[in-house]
Backbone and ligand atoms as CSV (ligand in chain L), in Angstrom:
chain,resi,resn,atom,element,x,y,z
A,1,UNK,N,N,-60.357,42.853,-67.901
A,1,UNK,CA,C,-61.582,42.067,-68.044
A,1,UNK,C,C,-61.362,40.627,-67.589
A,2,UNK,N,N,-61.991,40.038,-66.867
A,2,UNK,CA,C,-62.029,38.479,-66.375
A,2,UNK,C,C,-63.173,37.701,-67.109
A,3,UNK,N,N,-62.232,36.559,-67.635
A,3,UNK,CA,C,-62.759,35.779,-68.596
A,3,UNK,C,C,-63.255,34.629,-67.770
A,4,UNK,N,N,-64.496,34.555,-67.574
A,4,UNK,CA,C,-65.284,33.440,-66.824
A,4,UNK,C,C,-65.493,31.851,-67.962
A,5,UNK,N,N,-65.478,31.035,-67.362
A,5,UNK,CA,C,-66.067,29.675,-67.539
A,5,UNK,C,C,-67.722,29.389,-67.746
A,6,UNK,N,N,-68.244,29.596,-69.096
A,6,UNK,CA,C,-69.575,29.669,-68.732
A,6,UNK,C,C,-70.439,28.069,-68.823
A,7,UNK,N,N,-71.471,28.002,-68.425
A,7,UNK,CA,C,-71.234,26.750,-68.099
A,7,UNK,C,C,-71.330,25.414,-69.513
A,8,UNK,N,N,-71.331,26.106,-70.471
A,8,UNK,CA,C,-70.960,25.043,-72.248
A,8,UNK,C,C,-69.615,24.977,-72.030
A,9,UNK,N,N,-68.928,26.232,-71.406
A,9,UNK,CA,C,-67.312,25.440,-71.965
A,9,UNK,C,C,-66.948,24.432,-70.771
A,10,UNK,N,N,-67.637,24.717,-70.168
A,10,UNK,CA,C,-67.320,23.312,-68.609
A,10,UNK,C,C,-68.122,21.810,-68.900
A,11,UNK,N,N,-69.172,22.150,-69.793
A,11,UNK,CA,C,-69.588,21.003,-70.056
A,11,UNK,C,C,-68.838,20.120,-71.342
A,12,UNK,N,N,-68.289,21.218,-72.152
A,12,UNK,CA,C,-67.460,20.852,-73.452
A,12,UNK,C,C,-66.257,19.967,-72.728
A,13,UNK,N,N,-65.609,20.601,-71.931
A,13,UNK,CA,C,-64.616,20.067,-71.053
A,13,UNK,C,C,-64.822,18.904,-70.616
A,14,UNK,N,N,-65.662,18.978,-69.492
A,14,UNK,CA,C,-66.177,17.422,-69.257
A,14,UNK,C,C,-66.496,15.864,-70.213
A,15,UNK,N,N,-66.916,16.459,-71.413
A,15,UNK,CA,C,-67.396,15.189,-71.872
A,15,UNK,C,C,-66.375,15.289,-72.987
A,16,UNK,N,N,-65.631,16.427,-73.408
A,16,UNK,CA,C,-64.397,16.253,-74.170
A,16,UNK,C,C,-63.524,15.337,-73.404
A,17,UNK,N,N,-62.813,16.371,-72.544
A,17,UNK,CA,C,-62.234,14.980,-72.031
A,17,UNK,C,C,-62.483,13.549,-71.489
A,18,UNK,N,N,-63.557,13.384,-70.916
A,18,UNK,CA,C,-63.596,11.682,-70.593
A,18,UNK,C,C,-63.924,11.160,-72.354
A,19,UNK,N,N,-64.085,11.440,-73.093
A,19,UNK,CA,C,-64.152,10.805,-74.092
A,19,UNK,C,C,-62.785,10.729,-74.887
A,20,UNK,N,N,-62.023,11.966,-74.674
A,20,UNK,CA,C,-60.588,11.389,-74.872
A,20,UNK,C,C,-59.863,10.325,-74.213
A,21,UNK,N,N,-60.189,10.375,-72.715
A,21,UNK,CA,C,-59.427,9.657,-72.048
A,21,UNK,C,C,-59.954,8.005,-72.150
A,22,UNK,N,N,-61.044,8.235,-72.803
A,22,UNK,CA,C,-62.009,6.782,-72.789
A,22,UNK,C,C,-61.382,6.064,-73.956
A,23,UNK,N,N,-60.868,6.773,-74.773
A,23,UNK,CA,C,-60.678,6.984,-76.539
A,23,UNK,C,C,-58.625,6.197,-75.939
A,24,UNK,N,N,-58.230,6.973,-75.511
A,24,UNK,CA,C,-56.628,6.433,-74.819
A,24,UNK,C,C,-56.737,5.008,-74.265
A,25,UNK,N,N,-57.439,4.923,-73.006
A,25,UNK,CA,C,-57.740,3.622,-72.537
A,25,UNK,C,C,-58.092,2.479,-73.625
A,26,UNK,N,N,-58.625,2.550,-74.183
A,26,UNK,CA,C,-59.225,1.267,-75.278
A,26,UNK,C,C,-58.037,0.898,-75.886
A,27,UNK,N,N,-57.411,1.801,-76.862
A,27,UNK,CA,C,-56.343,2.014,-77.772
A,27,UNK,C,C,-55.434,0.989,-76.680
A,28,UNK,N,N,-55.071,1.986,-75.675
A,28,UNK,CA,C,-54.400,1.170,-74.979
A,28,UNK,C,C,-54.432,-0.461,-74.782
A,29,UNK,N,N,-55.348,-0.737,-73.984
A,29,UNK,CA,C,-56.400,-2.115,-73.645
A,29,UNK,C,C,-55.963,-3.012,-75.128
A,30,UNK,N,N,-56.507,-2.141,-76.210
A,30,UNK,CA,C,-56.475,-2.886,-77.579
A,30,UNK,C,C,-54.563,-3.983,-77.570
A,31,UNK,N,N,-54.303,-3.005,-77.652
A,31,UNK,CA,C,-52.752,-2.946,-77.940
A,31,UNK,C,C,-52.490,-3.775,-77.027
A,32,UNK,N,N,-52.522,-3.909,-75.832
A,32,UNK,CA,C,-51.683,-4.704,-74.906
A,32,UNK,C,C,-52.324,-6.539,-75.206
A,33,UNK,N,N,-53.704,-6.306,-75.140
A,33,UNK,CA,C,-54.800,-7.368,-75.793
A,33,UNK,C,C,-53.724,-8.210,-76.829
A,34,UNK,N,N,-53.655,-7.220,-78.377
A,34,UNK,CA,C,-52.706,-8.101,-79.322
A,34,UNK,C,C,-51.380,-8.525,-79.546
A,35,UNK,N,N,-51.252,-8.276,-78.155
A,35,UNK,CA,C,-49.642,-8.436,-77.713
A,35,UNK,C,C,-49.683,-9.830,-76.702
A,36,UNK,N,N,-50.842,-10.304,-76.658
A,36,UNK,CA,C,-50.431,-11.386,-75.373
A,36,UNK,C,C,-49.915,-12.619,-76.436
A,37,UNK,N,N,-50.424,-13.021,-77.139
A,37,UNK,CA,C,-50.009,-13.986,-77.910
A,37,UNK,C,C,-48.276,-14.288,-77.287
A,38,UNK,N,N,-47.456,-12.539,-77.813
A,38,UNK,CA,C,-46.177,-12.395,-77.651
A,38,UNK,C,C,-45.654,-12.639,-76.210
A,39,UNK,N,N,-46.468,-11.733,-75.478
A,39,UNK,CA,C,-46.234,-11.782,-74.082
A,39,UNK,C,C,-45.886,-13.029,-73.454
A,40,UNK,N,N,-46.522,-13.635,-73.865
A,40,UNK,CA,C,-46.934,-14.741,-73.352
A,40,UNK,C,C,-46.136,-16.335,-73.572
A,41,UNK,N,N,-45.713,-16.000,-74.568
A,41,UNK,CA,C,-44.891,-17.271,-75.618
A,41,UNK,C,C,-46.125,-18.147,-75.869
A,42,UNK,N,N,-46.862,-18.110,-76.668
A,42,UNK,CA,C,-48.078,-18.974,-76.418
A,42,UNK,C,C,-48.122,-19.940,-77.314
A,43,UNK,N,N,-46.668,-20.415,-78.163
A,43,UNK,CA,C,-46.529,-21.157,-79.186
A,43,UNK,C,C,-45.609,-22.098,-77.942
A,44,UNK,N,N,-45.411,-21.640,-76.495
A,44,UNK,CA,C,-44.979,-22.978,-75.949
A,44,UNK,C,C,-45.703,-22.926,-74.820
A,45,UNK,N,N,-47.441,-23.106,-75.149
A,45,UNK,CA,C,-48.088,-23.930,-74.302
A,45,UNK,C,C,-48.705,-25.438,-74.372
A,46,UNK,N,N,-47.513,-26.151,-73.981
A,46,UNK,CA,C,-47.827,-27.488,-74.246
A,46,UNK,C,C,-49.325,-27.916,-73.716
A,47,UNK,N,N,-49.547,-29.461,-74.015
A,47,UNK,CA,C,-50.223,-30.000,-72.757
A,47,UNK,C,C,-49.708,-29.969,-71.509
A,48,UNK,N,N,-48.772,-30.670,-71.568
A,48,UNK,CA,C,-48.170,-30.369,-70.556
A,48,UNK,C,C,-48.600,-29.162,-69.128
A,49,UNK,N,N,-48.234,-28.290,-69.779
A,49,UNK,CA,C,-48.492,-27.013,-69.236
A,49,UNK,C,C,-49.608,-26.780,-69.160
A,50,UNK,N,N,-50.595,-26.708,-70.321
A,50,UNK,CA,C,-51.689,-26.408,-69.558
A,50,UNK,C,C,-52.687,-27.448,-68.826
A,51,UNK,N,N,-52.204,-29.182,-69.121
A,51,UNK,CA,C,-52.696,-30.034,-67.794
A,51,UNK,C,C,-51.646,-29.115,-66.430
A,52,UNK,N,N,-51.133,-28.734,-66.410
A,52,UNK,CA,C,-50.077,-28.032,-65.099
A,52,UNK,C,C,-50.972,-26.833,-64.425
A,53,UNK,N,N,-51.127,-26.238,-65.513
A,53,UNK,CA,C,-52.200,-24.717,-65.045
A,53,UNK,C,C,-53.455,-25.648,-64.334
A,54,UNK,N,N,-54.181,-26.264,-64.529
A,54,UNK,CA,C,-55.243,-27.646,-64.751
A,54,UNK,C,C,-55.695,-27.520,-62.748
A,55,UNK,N,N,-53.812,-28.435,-62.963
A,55,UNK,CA,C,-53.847,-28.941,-61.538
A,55,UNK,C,C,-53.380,-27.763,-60.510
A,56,UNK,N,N,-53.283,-26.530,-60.682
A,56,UNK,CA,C,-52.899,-25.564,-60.262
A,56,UNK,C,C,-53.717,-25.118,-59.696
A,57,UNK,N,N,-54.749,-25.166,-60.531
A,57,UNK,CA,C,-56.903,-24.621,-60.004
A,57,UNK,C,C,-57.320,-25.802,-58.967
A,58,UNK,N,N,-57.066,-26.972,-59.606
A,58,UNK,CA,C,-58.105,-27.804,-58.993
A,58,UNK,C,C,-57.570,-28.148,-57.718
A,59,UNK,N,N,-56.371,-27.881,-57.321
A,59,UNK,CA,C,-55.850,-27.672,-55.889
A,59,UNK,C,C,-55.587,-26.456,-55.393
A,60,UNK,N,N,-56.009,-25.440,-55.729
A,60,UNK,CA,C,-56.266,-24.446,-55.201
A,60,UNK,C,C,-55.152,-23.527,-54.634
A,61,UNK,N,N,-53.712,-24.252,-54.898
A,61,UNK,CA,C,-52.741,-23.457,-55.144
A,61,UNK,C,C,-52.567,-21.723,-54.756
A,62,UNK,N,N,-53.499,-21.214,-55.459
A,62,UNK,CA,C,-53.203,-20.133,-55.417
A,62,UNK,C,C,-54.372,-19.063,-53.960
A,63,UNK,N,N,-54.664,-20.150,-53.327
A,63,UNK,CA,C,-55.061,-20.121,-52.043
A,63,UNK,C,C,-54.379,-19.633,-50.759
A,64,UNK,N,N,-53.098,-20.183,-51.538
A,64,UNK,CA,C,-52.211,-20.030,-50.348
A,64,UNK,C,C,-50.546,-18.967,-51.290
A,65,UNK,N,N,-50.559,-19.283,-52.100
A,65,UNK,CA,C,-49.250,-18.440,-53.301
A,65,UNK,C,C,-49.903,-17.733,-54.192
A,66,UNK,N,N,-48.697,-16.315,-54.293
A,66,UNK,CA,C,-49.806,-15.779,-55.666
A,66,UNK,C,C,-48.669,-16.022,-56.638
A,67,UNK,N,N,-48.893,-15.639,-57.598
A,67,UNK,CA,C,-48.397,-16.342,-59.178
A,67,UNK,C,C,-48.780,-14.792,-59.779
A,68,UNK,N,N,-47.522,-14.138,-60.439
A,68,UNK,CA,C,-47.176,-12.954,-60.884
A,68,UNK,C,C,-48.360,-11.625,-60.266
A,69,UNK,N,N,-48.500,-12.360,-58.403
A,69,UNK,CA,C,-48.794,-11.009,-57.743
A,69,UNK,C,C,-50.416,-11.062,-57.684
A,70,UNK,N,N,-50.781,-11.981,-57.799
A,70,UNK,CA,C,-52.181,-12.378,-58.338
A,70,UNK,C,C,-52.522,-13.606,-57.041
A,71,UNK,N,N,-53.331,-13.311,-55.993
A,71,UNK,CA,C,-53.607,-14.432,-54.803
A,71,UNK,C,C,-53.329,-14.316,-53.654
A,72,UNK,N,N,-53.118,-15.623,-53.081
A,72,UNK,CA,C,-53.018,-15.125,-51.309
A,72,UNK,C,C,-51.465,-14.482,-50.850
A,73,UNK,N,N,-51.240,-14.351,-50.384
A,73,UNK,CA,C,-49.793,-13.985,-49.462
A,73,UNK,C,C,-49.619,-14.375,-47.939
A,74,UNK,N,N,-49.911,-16.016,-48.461
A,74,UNK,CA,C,-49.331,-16.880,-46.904
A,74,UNK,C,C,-48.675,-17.399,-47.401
A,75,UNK,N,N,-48.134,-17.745,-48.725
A,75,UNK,CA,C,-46.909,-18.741,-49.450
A,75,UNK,C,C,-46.484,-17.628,-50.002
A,76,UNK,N,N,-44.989,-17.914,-50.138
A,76,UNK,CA,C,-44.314,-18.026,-52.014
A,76,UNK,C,C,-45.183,-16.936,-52.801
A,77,UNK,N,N,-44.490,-16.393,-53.533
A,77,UNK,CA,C,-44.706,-16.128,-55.151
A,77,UNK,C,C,-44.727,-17.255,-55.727
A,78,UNK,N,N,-44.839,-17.617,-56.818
A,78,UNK,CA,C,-44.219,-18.817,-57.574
A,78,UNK,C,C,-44.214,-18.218,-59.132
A,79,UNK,N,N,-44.154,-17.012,-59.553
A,79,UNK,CA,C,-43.954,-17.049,-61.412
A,79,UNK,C,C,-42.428,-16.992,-61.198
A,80,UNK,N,N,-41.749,-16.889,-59.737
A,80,UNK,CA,C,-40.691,-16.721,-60.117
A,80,UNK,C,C,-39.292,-18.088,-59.499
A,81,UNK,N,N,-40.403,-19.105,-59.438
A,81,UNK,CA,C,-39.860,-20.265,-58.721
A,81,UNK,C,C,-39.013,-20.844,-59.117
A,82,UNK,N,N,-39.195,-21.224,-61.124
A,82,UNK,CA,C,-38.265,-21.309,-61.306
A,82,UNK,C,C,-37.064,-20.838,-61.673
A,83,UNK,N,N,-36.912,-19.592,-61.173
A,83,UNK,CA,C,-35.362,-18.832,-61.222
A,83,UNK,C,C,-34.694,-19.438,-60.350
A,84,UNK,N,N,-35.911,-18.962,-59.135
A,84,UNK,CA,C,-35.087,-18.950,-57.553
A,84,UNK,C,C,-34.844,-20.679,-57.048
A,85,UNK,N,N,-35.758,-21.403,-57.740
A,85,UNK,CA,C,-35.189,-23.038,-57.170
A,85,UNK,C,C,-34.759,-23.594,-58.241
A,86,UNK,N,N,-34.802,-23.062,-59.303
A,86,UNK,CA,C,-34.066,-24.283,-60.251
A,86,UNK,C,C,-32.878,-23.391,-60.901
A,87,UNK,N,N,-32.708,-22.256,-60.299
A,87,UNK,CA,C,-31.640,-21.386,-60.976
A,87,UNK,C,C,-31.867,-21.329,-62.928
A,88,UNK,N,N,-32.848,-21.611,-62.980
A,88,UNK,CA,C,-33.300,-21.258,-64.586
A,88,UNK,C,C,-32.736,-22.455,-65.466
A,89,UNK,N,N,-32.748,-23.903,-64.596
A,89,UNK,CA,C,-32.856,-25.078,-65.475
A,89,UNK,C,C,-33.429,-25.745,-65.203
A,90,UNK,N,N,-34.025,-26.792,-66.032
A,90,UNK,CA,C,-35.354,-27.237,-66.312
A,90,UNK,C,C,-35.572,-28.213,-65.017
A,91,UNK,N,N,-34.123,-29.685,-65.647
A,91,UNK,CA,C,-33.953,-30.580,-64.998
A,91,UNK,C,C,-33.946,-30.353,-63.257
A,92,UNK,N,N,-32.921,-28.916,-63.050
A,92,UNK,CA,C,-32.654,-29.014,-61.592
A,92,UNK,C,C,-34.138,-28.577,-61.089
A,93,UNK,N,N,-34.433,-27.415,-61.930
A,93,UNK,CA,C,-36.093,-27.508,-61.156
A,93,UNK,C,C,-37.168,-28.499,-60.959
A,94,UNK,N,N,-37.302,-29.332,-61.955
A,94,UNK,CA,C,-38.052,-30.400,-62.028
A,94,UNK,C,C,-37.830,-31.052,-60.704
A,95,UNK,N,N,-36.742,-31.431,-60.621
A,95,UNK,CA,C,-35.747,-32.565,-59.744
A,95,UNK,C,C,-36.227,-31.906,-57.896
A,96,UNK,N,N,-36.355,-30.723,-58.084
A,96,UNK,CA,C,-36.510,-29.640,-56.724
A,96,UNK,C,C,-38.159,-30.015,-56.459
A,97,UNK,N,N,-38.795,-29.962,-57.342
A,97,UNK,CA,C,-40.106,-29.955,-57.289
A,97,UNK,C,C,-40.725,-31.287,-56.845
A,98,UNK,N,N,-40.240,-32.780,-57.890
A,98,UNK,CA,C,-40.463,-33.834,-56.970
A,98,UNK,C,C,-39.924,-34.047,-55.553
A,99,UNK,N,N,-38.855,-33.616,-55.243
A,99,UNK,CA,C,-38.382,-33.175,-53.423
A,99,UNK,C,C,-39.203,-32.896,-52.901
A,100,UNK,N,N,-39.837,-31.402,-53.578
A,100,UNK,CA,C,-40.590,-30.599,-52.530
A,100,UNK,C,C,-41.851,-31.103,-52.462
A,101,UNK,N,N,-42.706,-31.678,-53.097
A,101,UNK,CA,C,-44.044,-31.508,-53.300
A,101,UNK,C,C,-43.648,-33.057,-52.253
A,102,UNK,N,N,-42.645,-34.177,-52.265
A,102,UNK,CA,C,-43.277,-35.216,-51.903
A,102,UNK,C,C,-42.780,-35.347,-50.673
A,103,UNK,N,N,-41.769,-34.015,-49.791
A,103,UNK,CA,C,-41.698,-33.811,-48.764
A,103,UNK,C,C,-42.401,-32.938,-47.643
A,104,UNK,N,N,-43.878,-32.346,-48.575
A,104,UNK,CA,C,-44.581,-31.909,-47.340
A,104,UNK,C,C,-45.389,-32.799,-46.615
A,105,UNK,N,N,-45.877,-32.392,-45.530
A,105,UNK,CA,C,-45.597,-30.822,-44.964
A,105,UNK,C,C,-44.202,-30.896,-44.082
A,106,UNK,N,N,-43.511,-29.962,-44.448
A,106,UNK,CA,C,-42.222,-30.019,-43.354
A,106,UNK,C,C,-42.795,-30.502,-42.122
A,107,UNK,N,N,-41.551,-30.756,-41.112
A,107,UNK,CA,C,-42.040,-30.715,-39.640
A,107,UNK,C,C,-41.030,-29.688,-38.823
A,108,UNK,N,N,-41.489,-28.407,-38.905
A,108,UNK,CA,C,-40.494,-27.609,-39.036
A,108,UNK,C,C,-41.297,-26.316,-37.863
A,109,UNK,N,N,-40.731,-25.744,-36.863
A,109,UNK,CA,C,-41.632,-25.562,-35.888
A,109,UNK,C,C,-41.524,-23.879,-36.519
A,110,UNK,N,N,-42.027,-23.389,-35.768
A,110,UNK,CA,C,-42.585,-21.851,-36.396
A,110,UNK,C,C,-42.345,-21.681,-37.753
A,111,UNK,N,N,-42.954,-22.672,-38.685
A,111,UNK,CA,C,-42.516,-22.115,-39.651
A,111,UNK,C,C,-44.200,-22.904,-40.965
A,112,UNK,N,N,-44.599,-22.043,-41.515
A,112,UNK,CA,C,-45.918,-22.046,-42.123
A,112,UNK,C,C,-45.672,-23.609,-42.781
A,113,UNK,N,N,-46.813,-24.288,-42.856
A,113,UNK,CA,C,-47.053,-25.833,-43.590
A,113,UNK,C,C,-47.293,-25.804,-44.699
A,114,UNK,N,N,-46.939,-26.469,-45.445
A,114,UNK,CA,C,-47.609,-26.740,-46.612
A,114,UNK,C,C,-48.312,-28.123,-46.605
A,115,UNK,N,N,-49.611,-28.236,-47.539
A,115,UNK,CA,C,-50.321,-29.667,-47.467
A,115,UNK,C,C,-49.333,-30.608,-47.992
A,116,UNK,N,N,-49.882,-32.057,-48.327
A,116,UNK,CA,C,-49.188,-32.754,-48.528
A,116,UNK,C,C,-50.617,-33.082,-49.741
A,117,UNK,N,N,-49.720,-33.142,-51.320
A,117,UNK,CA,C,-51.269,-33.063,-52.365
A,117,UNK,C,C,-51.292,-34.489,-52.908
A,118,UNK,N,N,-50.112,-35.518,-52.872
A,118,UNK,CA,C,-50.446,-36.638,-53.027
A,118,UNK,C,C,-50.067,-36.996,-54.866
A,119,UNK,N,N,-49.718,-35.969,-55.445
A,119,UNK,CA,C,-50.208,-36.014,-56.559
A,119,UNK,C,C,-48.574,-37.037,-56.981
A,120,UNK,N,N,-48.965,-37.721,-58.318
A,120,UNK,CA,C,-47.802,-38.535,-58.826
A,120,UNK,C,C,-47.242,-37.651,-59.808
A,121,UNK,N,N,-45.517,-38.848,-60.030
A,121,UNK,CA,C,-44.737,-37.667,-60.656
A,121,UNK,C,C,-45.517,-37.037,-62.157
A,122,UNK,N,N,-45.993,-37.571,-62.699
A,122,UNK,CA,C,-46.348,-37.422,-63.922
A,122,UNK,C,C,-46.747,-35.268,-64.001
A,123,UNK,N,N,-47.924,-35.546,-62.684
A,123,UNK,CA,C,-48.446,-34.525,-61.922
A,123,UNK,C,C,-47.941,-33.221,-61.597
A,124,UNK,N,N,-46.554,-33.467,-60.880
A,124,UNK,CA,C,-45.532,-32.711,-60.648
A,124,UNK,C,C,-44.941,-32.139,-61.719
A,125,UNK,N,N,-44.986,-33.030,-62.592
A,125,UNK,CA,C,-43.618,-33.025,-63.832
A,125,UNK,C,C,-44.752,-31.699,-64.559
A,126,UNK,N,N,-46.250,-31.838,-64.705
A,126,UNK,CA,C,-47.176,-30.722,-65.542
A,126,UNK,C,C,-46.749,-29.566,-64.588
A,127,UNK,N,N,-47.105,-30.032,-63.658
A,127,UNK,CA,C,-47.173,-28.650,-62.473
A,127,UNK,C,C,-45.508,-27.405,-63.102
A,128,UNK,N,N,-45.069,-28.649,-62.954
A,128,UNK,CA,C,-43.210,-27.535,-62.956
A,128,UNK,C,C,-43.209,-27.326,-64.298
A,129,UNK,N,N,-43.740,-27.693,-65.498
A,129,UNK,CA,C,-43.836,-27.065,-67.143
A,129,UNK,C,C,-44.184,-26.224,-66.886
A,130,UNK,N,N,-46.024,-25.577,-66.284
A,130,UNK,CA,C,-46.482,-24.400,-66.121
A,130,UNK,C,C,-45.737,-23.647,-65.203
A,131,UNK,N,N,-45.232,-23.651,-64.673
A,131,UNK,CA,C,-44.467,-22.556,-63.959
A,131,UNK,C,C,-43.074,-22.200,-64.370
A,132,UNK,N,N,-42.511,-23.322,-65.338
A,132,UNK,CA,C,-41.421,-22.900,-65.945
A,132,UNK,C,C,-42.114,-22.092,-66.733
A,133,UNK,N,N,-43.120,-22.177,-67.714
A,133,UNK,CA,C,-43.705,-21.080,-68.922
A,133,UNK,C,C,-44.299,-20.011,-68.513
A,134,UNK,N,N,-45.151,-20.280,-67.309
A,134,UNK,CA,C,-45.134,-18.568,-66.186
A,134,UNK,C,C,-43.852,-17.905,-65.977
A,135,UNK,N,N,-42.818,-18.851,-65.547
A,135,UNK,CA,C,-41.675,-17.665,-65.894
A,135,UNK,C,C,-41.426,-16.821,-66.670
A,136,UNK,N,N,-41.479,-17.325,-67.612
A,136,UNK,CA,C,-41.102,-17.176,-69.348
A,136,UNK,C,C,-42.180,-15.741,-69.601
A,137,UNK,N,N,-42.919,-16.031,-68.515
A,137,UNK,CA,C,-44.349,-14.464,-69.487
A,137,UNK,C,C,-43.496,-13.168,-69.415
A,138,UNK,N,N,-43.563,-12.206,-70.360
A,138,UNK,CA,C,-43.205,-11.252,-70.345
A,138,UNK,C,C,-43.902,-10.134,-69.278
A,139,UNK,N,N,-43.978,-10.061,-68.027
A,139,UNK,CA,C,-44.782,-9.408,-67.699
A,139,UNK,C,C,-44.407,-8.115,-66.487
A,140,UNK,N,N,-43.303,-7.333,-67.496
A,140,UNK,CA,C,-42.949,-5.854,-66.996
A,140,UNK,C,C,-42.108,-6.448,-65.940
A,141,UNK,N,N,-41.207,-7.598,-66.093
A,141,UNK,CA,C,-39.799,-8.041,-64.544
A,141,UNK,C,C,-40.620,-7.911,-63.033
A,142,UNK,N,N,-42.000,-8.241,-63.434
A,142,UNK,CA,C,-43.005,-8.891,-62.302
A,142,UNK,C,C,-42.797,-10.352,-61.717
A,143,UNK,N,N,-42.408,-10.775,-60.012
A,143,UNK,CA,C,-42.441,-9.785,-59.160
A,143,UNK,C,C,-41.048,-8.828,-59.153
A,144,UNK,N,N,-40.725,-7.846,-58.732
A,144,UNK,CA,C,-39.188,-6.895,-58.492
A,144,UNK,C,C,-38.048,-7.564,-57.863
A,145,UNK,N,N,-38.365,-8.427,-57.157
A,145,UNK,CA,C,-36.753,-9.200,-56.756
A,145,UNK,C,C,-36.870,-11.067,-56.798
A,146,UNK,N,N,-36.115,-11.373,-56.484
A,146,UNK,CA,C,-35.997,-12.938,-56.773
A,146,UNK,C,C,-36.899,-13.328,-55.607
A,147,UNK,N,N,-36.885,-12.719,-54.550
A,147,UNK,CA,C,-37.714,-13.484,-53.338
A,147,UNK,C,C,-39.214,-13.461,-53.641
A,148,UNK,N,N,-39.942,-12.778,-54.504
A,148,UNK,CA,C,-40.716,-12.849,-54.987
A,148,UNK,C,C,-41.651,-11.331,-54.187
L,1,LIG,C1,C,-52.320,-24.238,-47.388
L,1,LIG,C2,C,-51.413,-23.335,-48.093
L,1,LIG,C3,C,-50.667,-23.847,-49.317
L,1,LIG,C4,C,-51.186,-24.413,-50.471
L,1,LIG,C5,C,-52.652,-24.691,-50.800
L,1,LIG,C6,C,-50.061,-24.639,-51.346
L,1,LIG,N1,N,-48.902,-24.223,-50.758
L,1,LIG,FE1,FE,-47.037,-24.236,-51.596
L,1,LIG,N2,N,-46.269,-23.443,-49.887
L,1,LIG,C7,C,-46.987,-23.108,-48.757
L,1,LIG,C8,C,-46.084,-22.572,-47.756
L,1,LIG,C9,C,-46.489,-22.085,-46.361
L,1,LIG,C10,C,-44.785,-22.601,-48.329
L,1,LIG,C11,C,-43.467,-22.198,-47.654
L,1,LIG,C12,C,-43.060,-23.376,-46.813
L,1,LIG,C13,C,-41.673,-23.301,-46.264
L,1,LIG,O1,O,-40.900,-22.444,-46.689
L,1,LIG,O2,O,-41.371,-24.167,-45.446
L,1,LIG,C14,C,-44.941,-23.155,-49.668
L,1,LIG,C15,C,-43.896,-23.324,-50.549
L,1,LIG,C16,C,-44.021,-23.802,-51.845
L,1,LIG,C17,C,-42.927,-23.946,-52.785
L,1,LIG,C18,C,-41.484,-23.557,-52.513
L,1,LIG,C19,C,-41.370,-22.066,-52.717
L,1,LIG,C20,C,-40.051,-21.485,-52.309
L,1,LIG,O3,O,-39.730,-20.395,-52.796
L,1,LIG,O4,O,-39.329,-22.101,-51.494
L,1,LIG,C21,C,-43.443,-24.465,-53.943
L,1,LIG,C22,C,-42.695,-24.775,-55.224
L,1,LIG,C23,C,-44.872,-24.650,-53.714
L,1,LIG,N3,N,-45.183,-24.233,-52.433
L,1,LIG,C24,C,-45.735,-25.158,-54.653
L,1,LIG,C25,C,-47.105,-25.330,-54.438
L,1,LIG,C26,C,-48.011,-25.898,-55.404
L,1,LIG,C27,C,-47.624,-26.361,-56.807
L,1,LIG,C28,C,-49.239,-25.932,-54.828
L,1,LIG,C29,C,-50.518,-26.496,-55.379
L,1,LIG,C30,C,-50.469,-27.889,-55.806
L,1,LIG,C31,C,-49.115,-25.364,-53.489
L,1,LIG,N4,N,-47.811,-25.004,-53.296
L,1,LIG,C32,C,-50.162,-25.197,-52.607
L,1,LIG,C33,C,-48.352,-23.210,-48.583
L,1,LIG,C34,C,-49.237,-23.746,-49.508
């Protein structure tokens, strides 16, 4: 005897499952949601840092770099900048960052520009907090290698 599918148990099916799977997703969503606090270290977001995030938008930064995989891809990564330029200290990164920011745009022939943003050290000094504490996010060893 062949046991057919009549069409209640295909409809049982259907809305059983997307309502399980709808029922997984949330749970999920939920959970990851009350975890950013952690994720995140969010007991060290200074001013600092977030005047840094600030000036990150209002120059548009991420126009040209993406930041944990998130933006353009004509620059840099940068959640992982300060590994790769400050070797994971504060000072040497800091110290890299007033260099870099107050030596663009290279003059450097086939090789992509960066603007020149003008901004003072104070500026710089927010900028390199937030990206030291973007390092810091827990976010699954995003991007996969140091080059970003
Ligand atoms: C118009 C595109 C553009 C914008 C906007 C831009 N950058 Fe860049 N940035 C570049 C390019 C291109 C490079 C790579 C230059 C090179 O290697 O000579 C770079 C490199 C960098 C580096 C060095 C990365 C490395 O791994 O060597 C840092 C740090 C950086 N940018 C920070 C910033 C910050 C902070 C801002 C916003 C204030 C910014 N950039 C905005 C194009 C841009």
């Amino acid at each position: 005897m062949t046991e057919r599918i009549t069409k209640n148990m295909a409809r049982n099916i259907y809305f059983g499952g997307s309502i399980f799977v709808i029922l997984v997703f949330t749970a999920l969503t939920c959970d990851t949601v009350k975890k950013f606090p952690e994720l995140t270290n969010e007991q060290n977001i200074t001013k600092s840092v977030s005047n840094g995030k600030h000036l990150w938008e209002v120059n548009n930064c991420v126009g040209c770099h993406t930041i944990m995989g998130e933006g353009a891809y004509y620059a840099p990564e940068l959640a992982n900048a300060f590994d790769r330029l400050g070797g994971g200290d504060d000072e040497a990164f800091k110290s890299y960052m007033q260099g870099w920011m107050a030596a663009q745009p290279l003059d450097i022939k086939n090789r992509r520009k960066m603007p020149q943003f003008n901004l003072t050290n104070d500026e710089v000094n927010d900028l390199s907090n937030f990206l030291i504490w973007t390092s810091k996010i827990d976010d699954n060893e995003w991007p996969p290698n140091i080059e970003g």
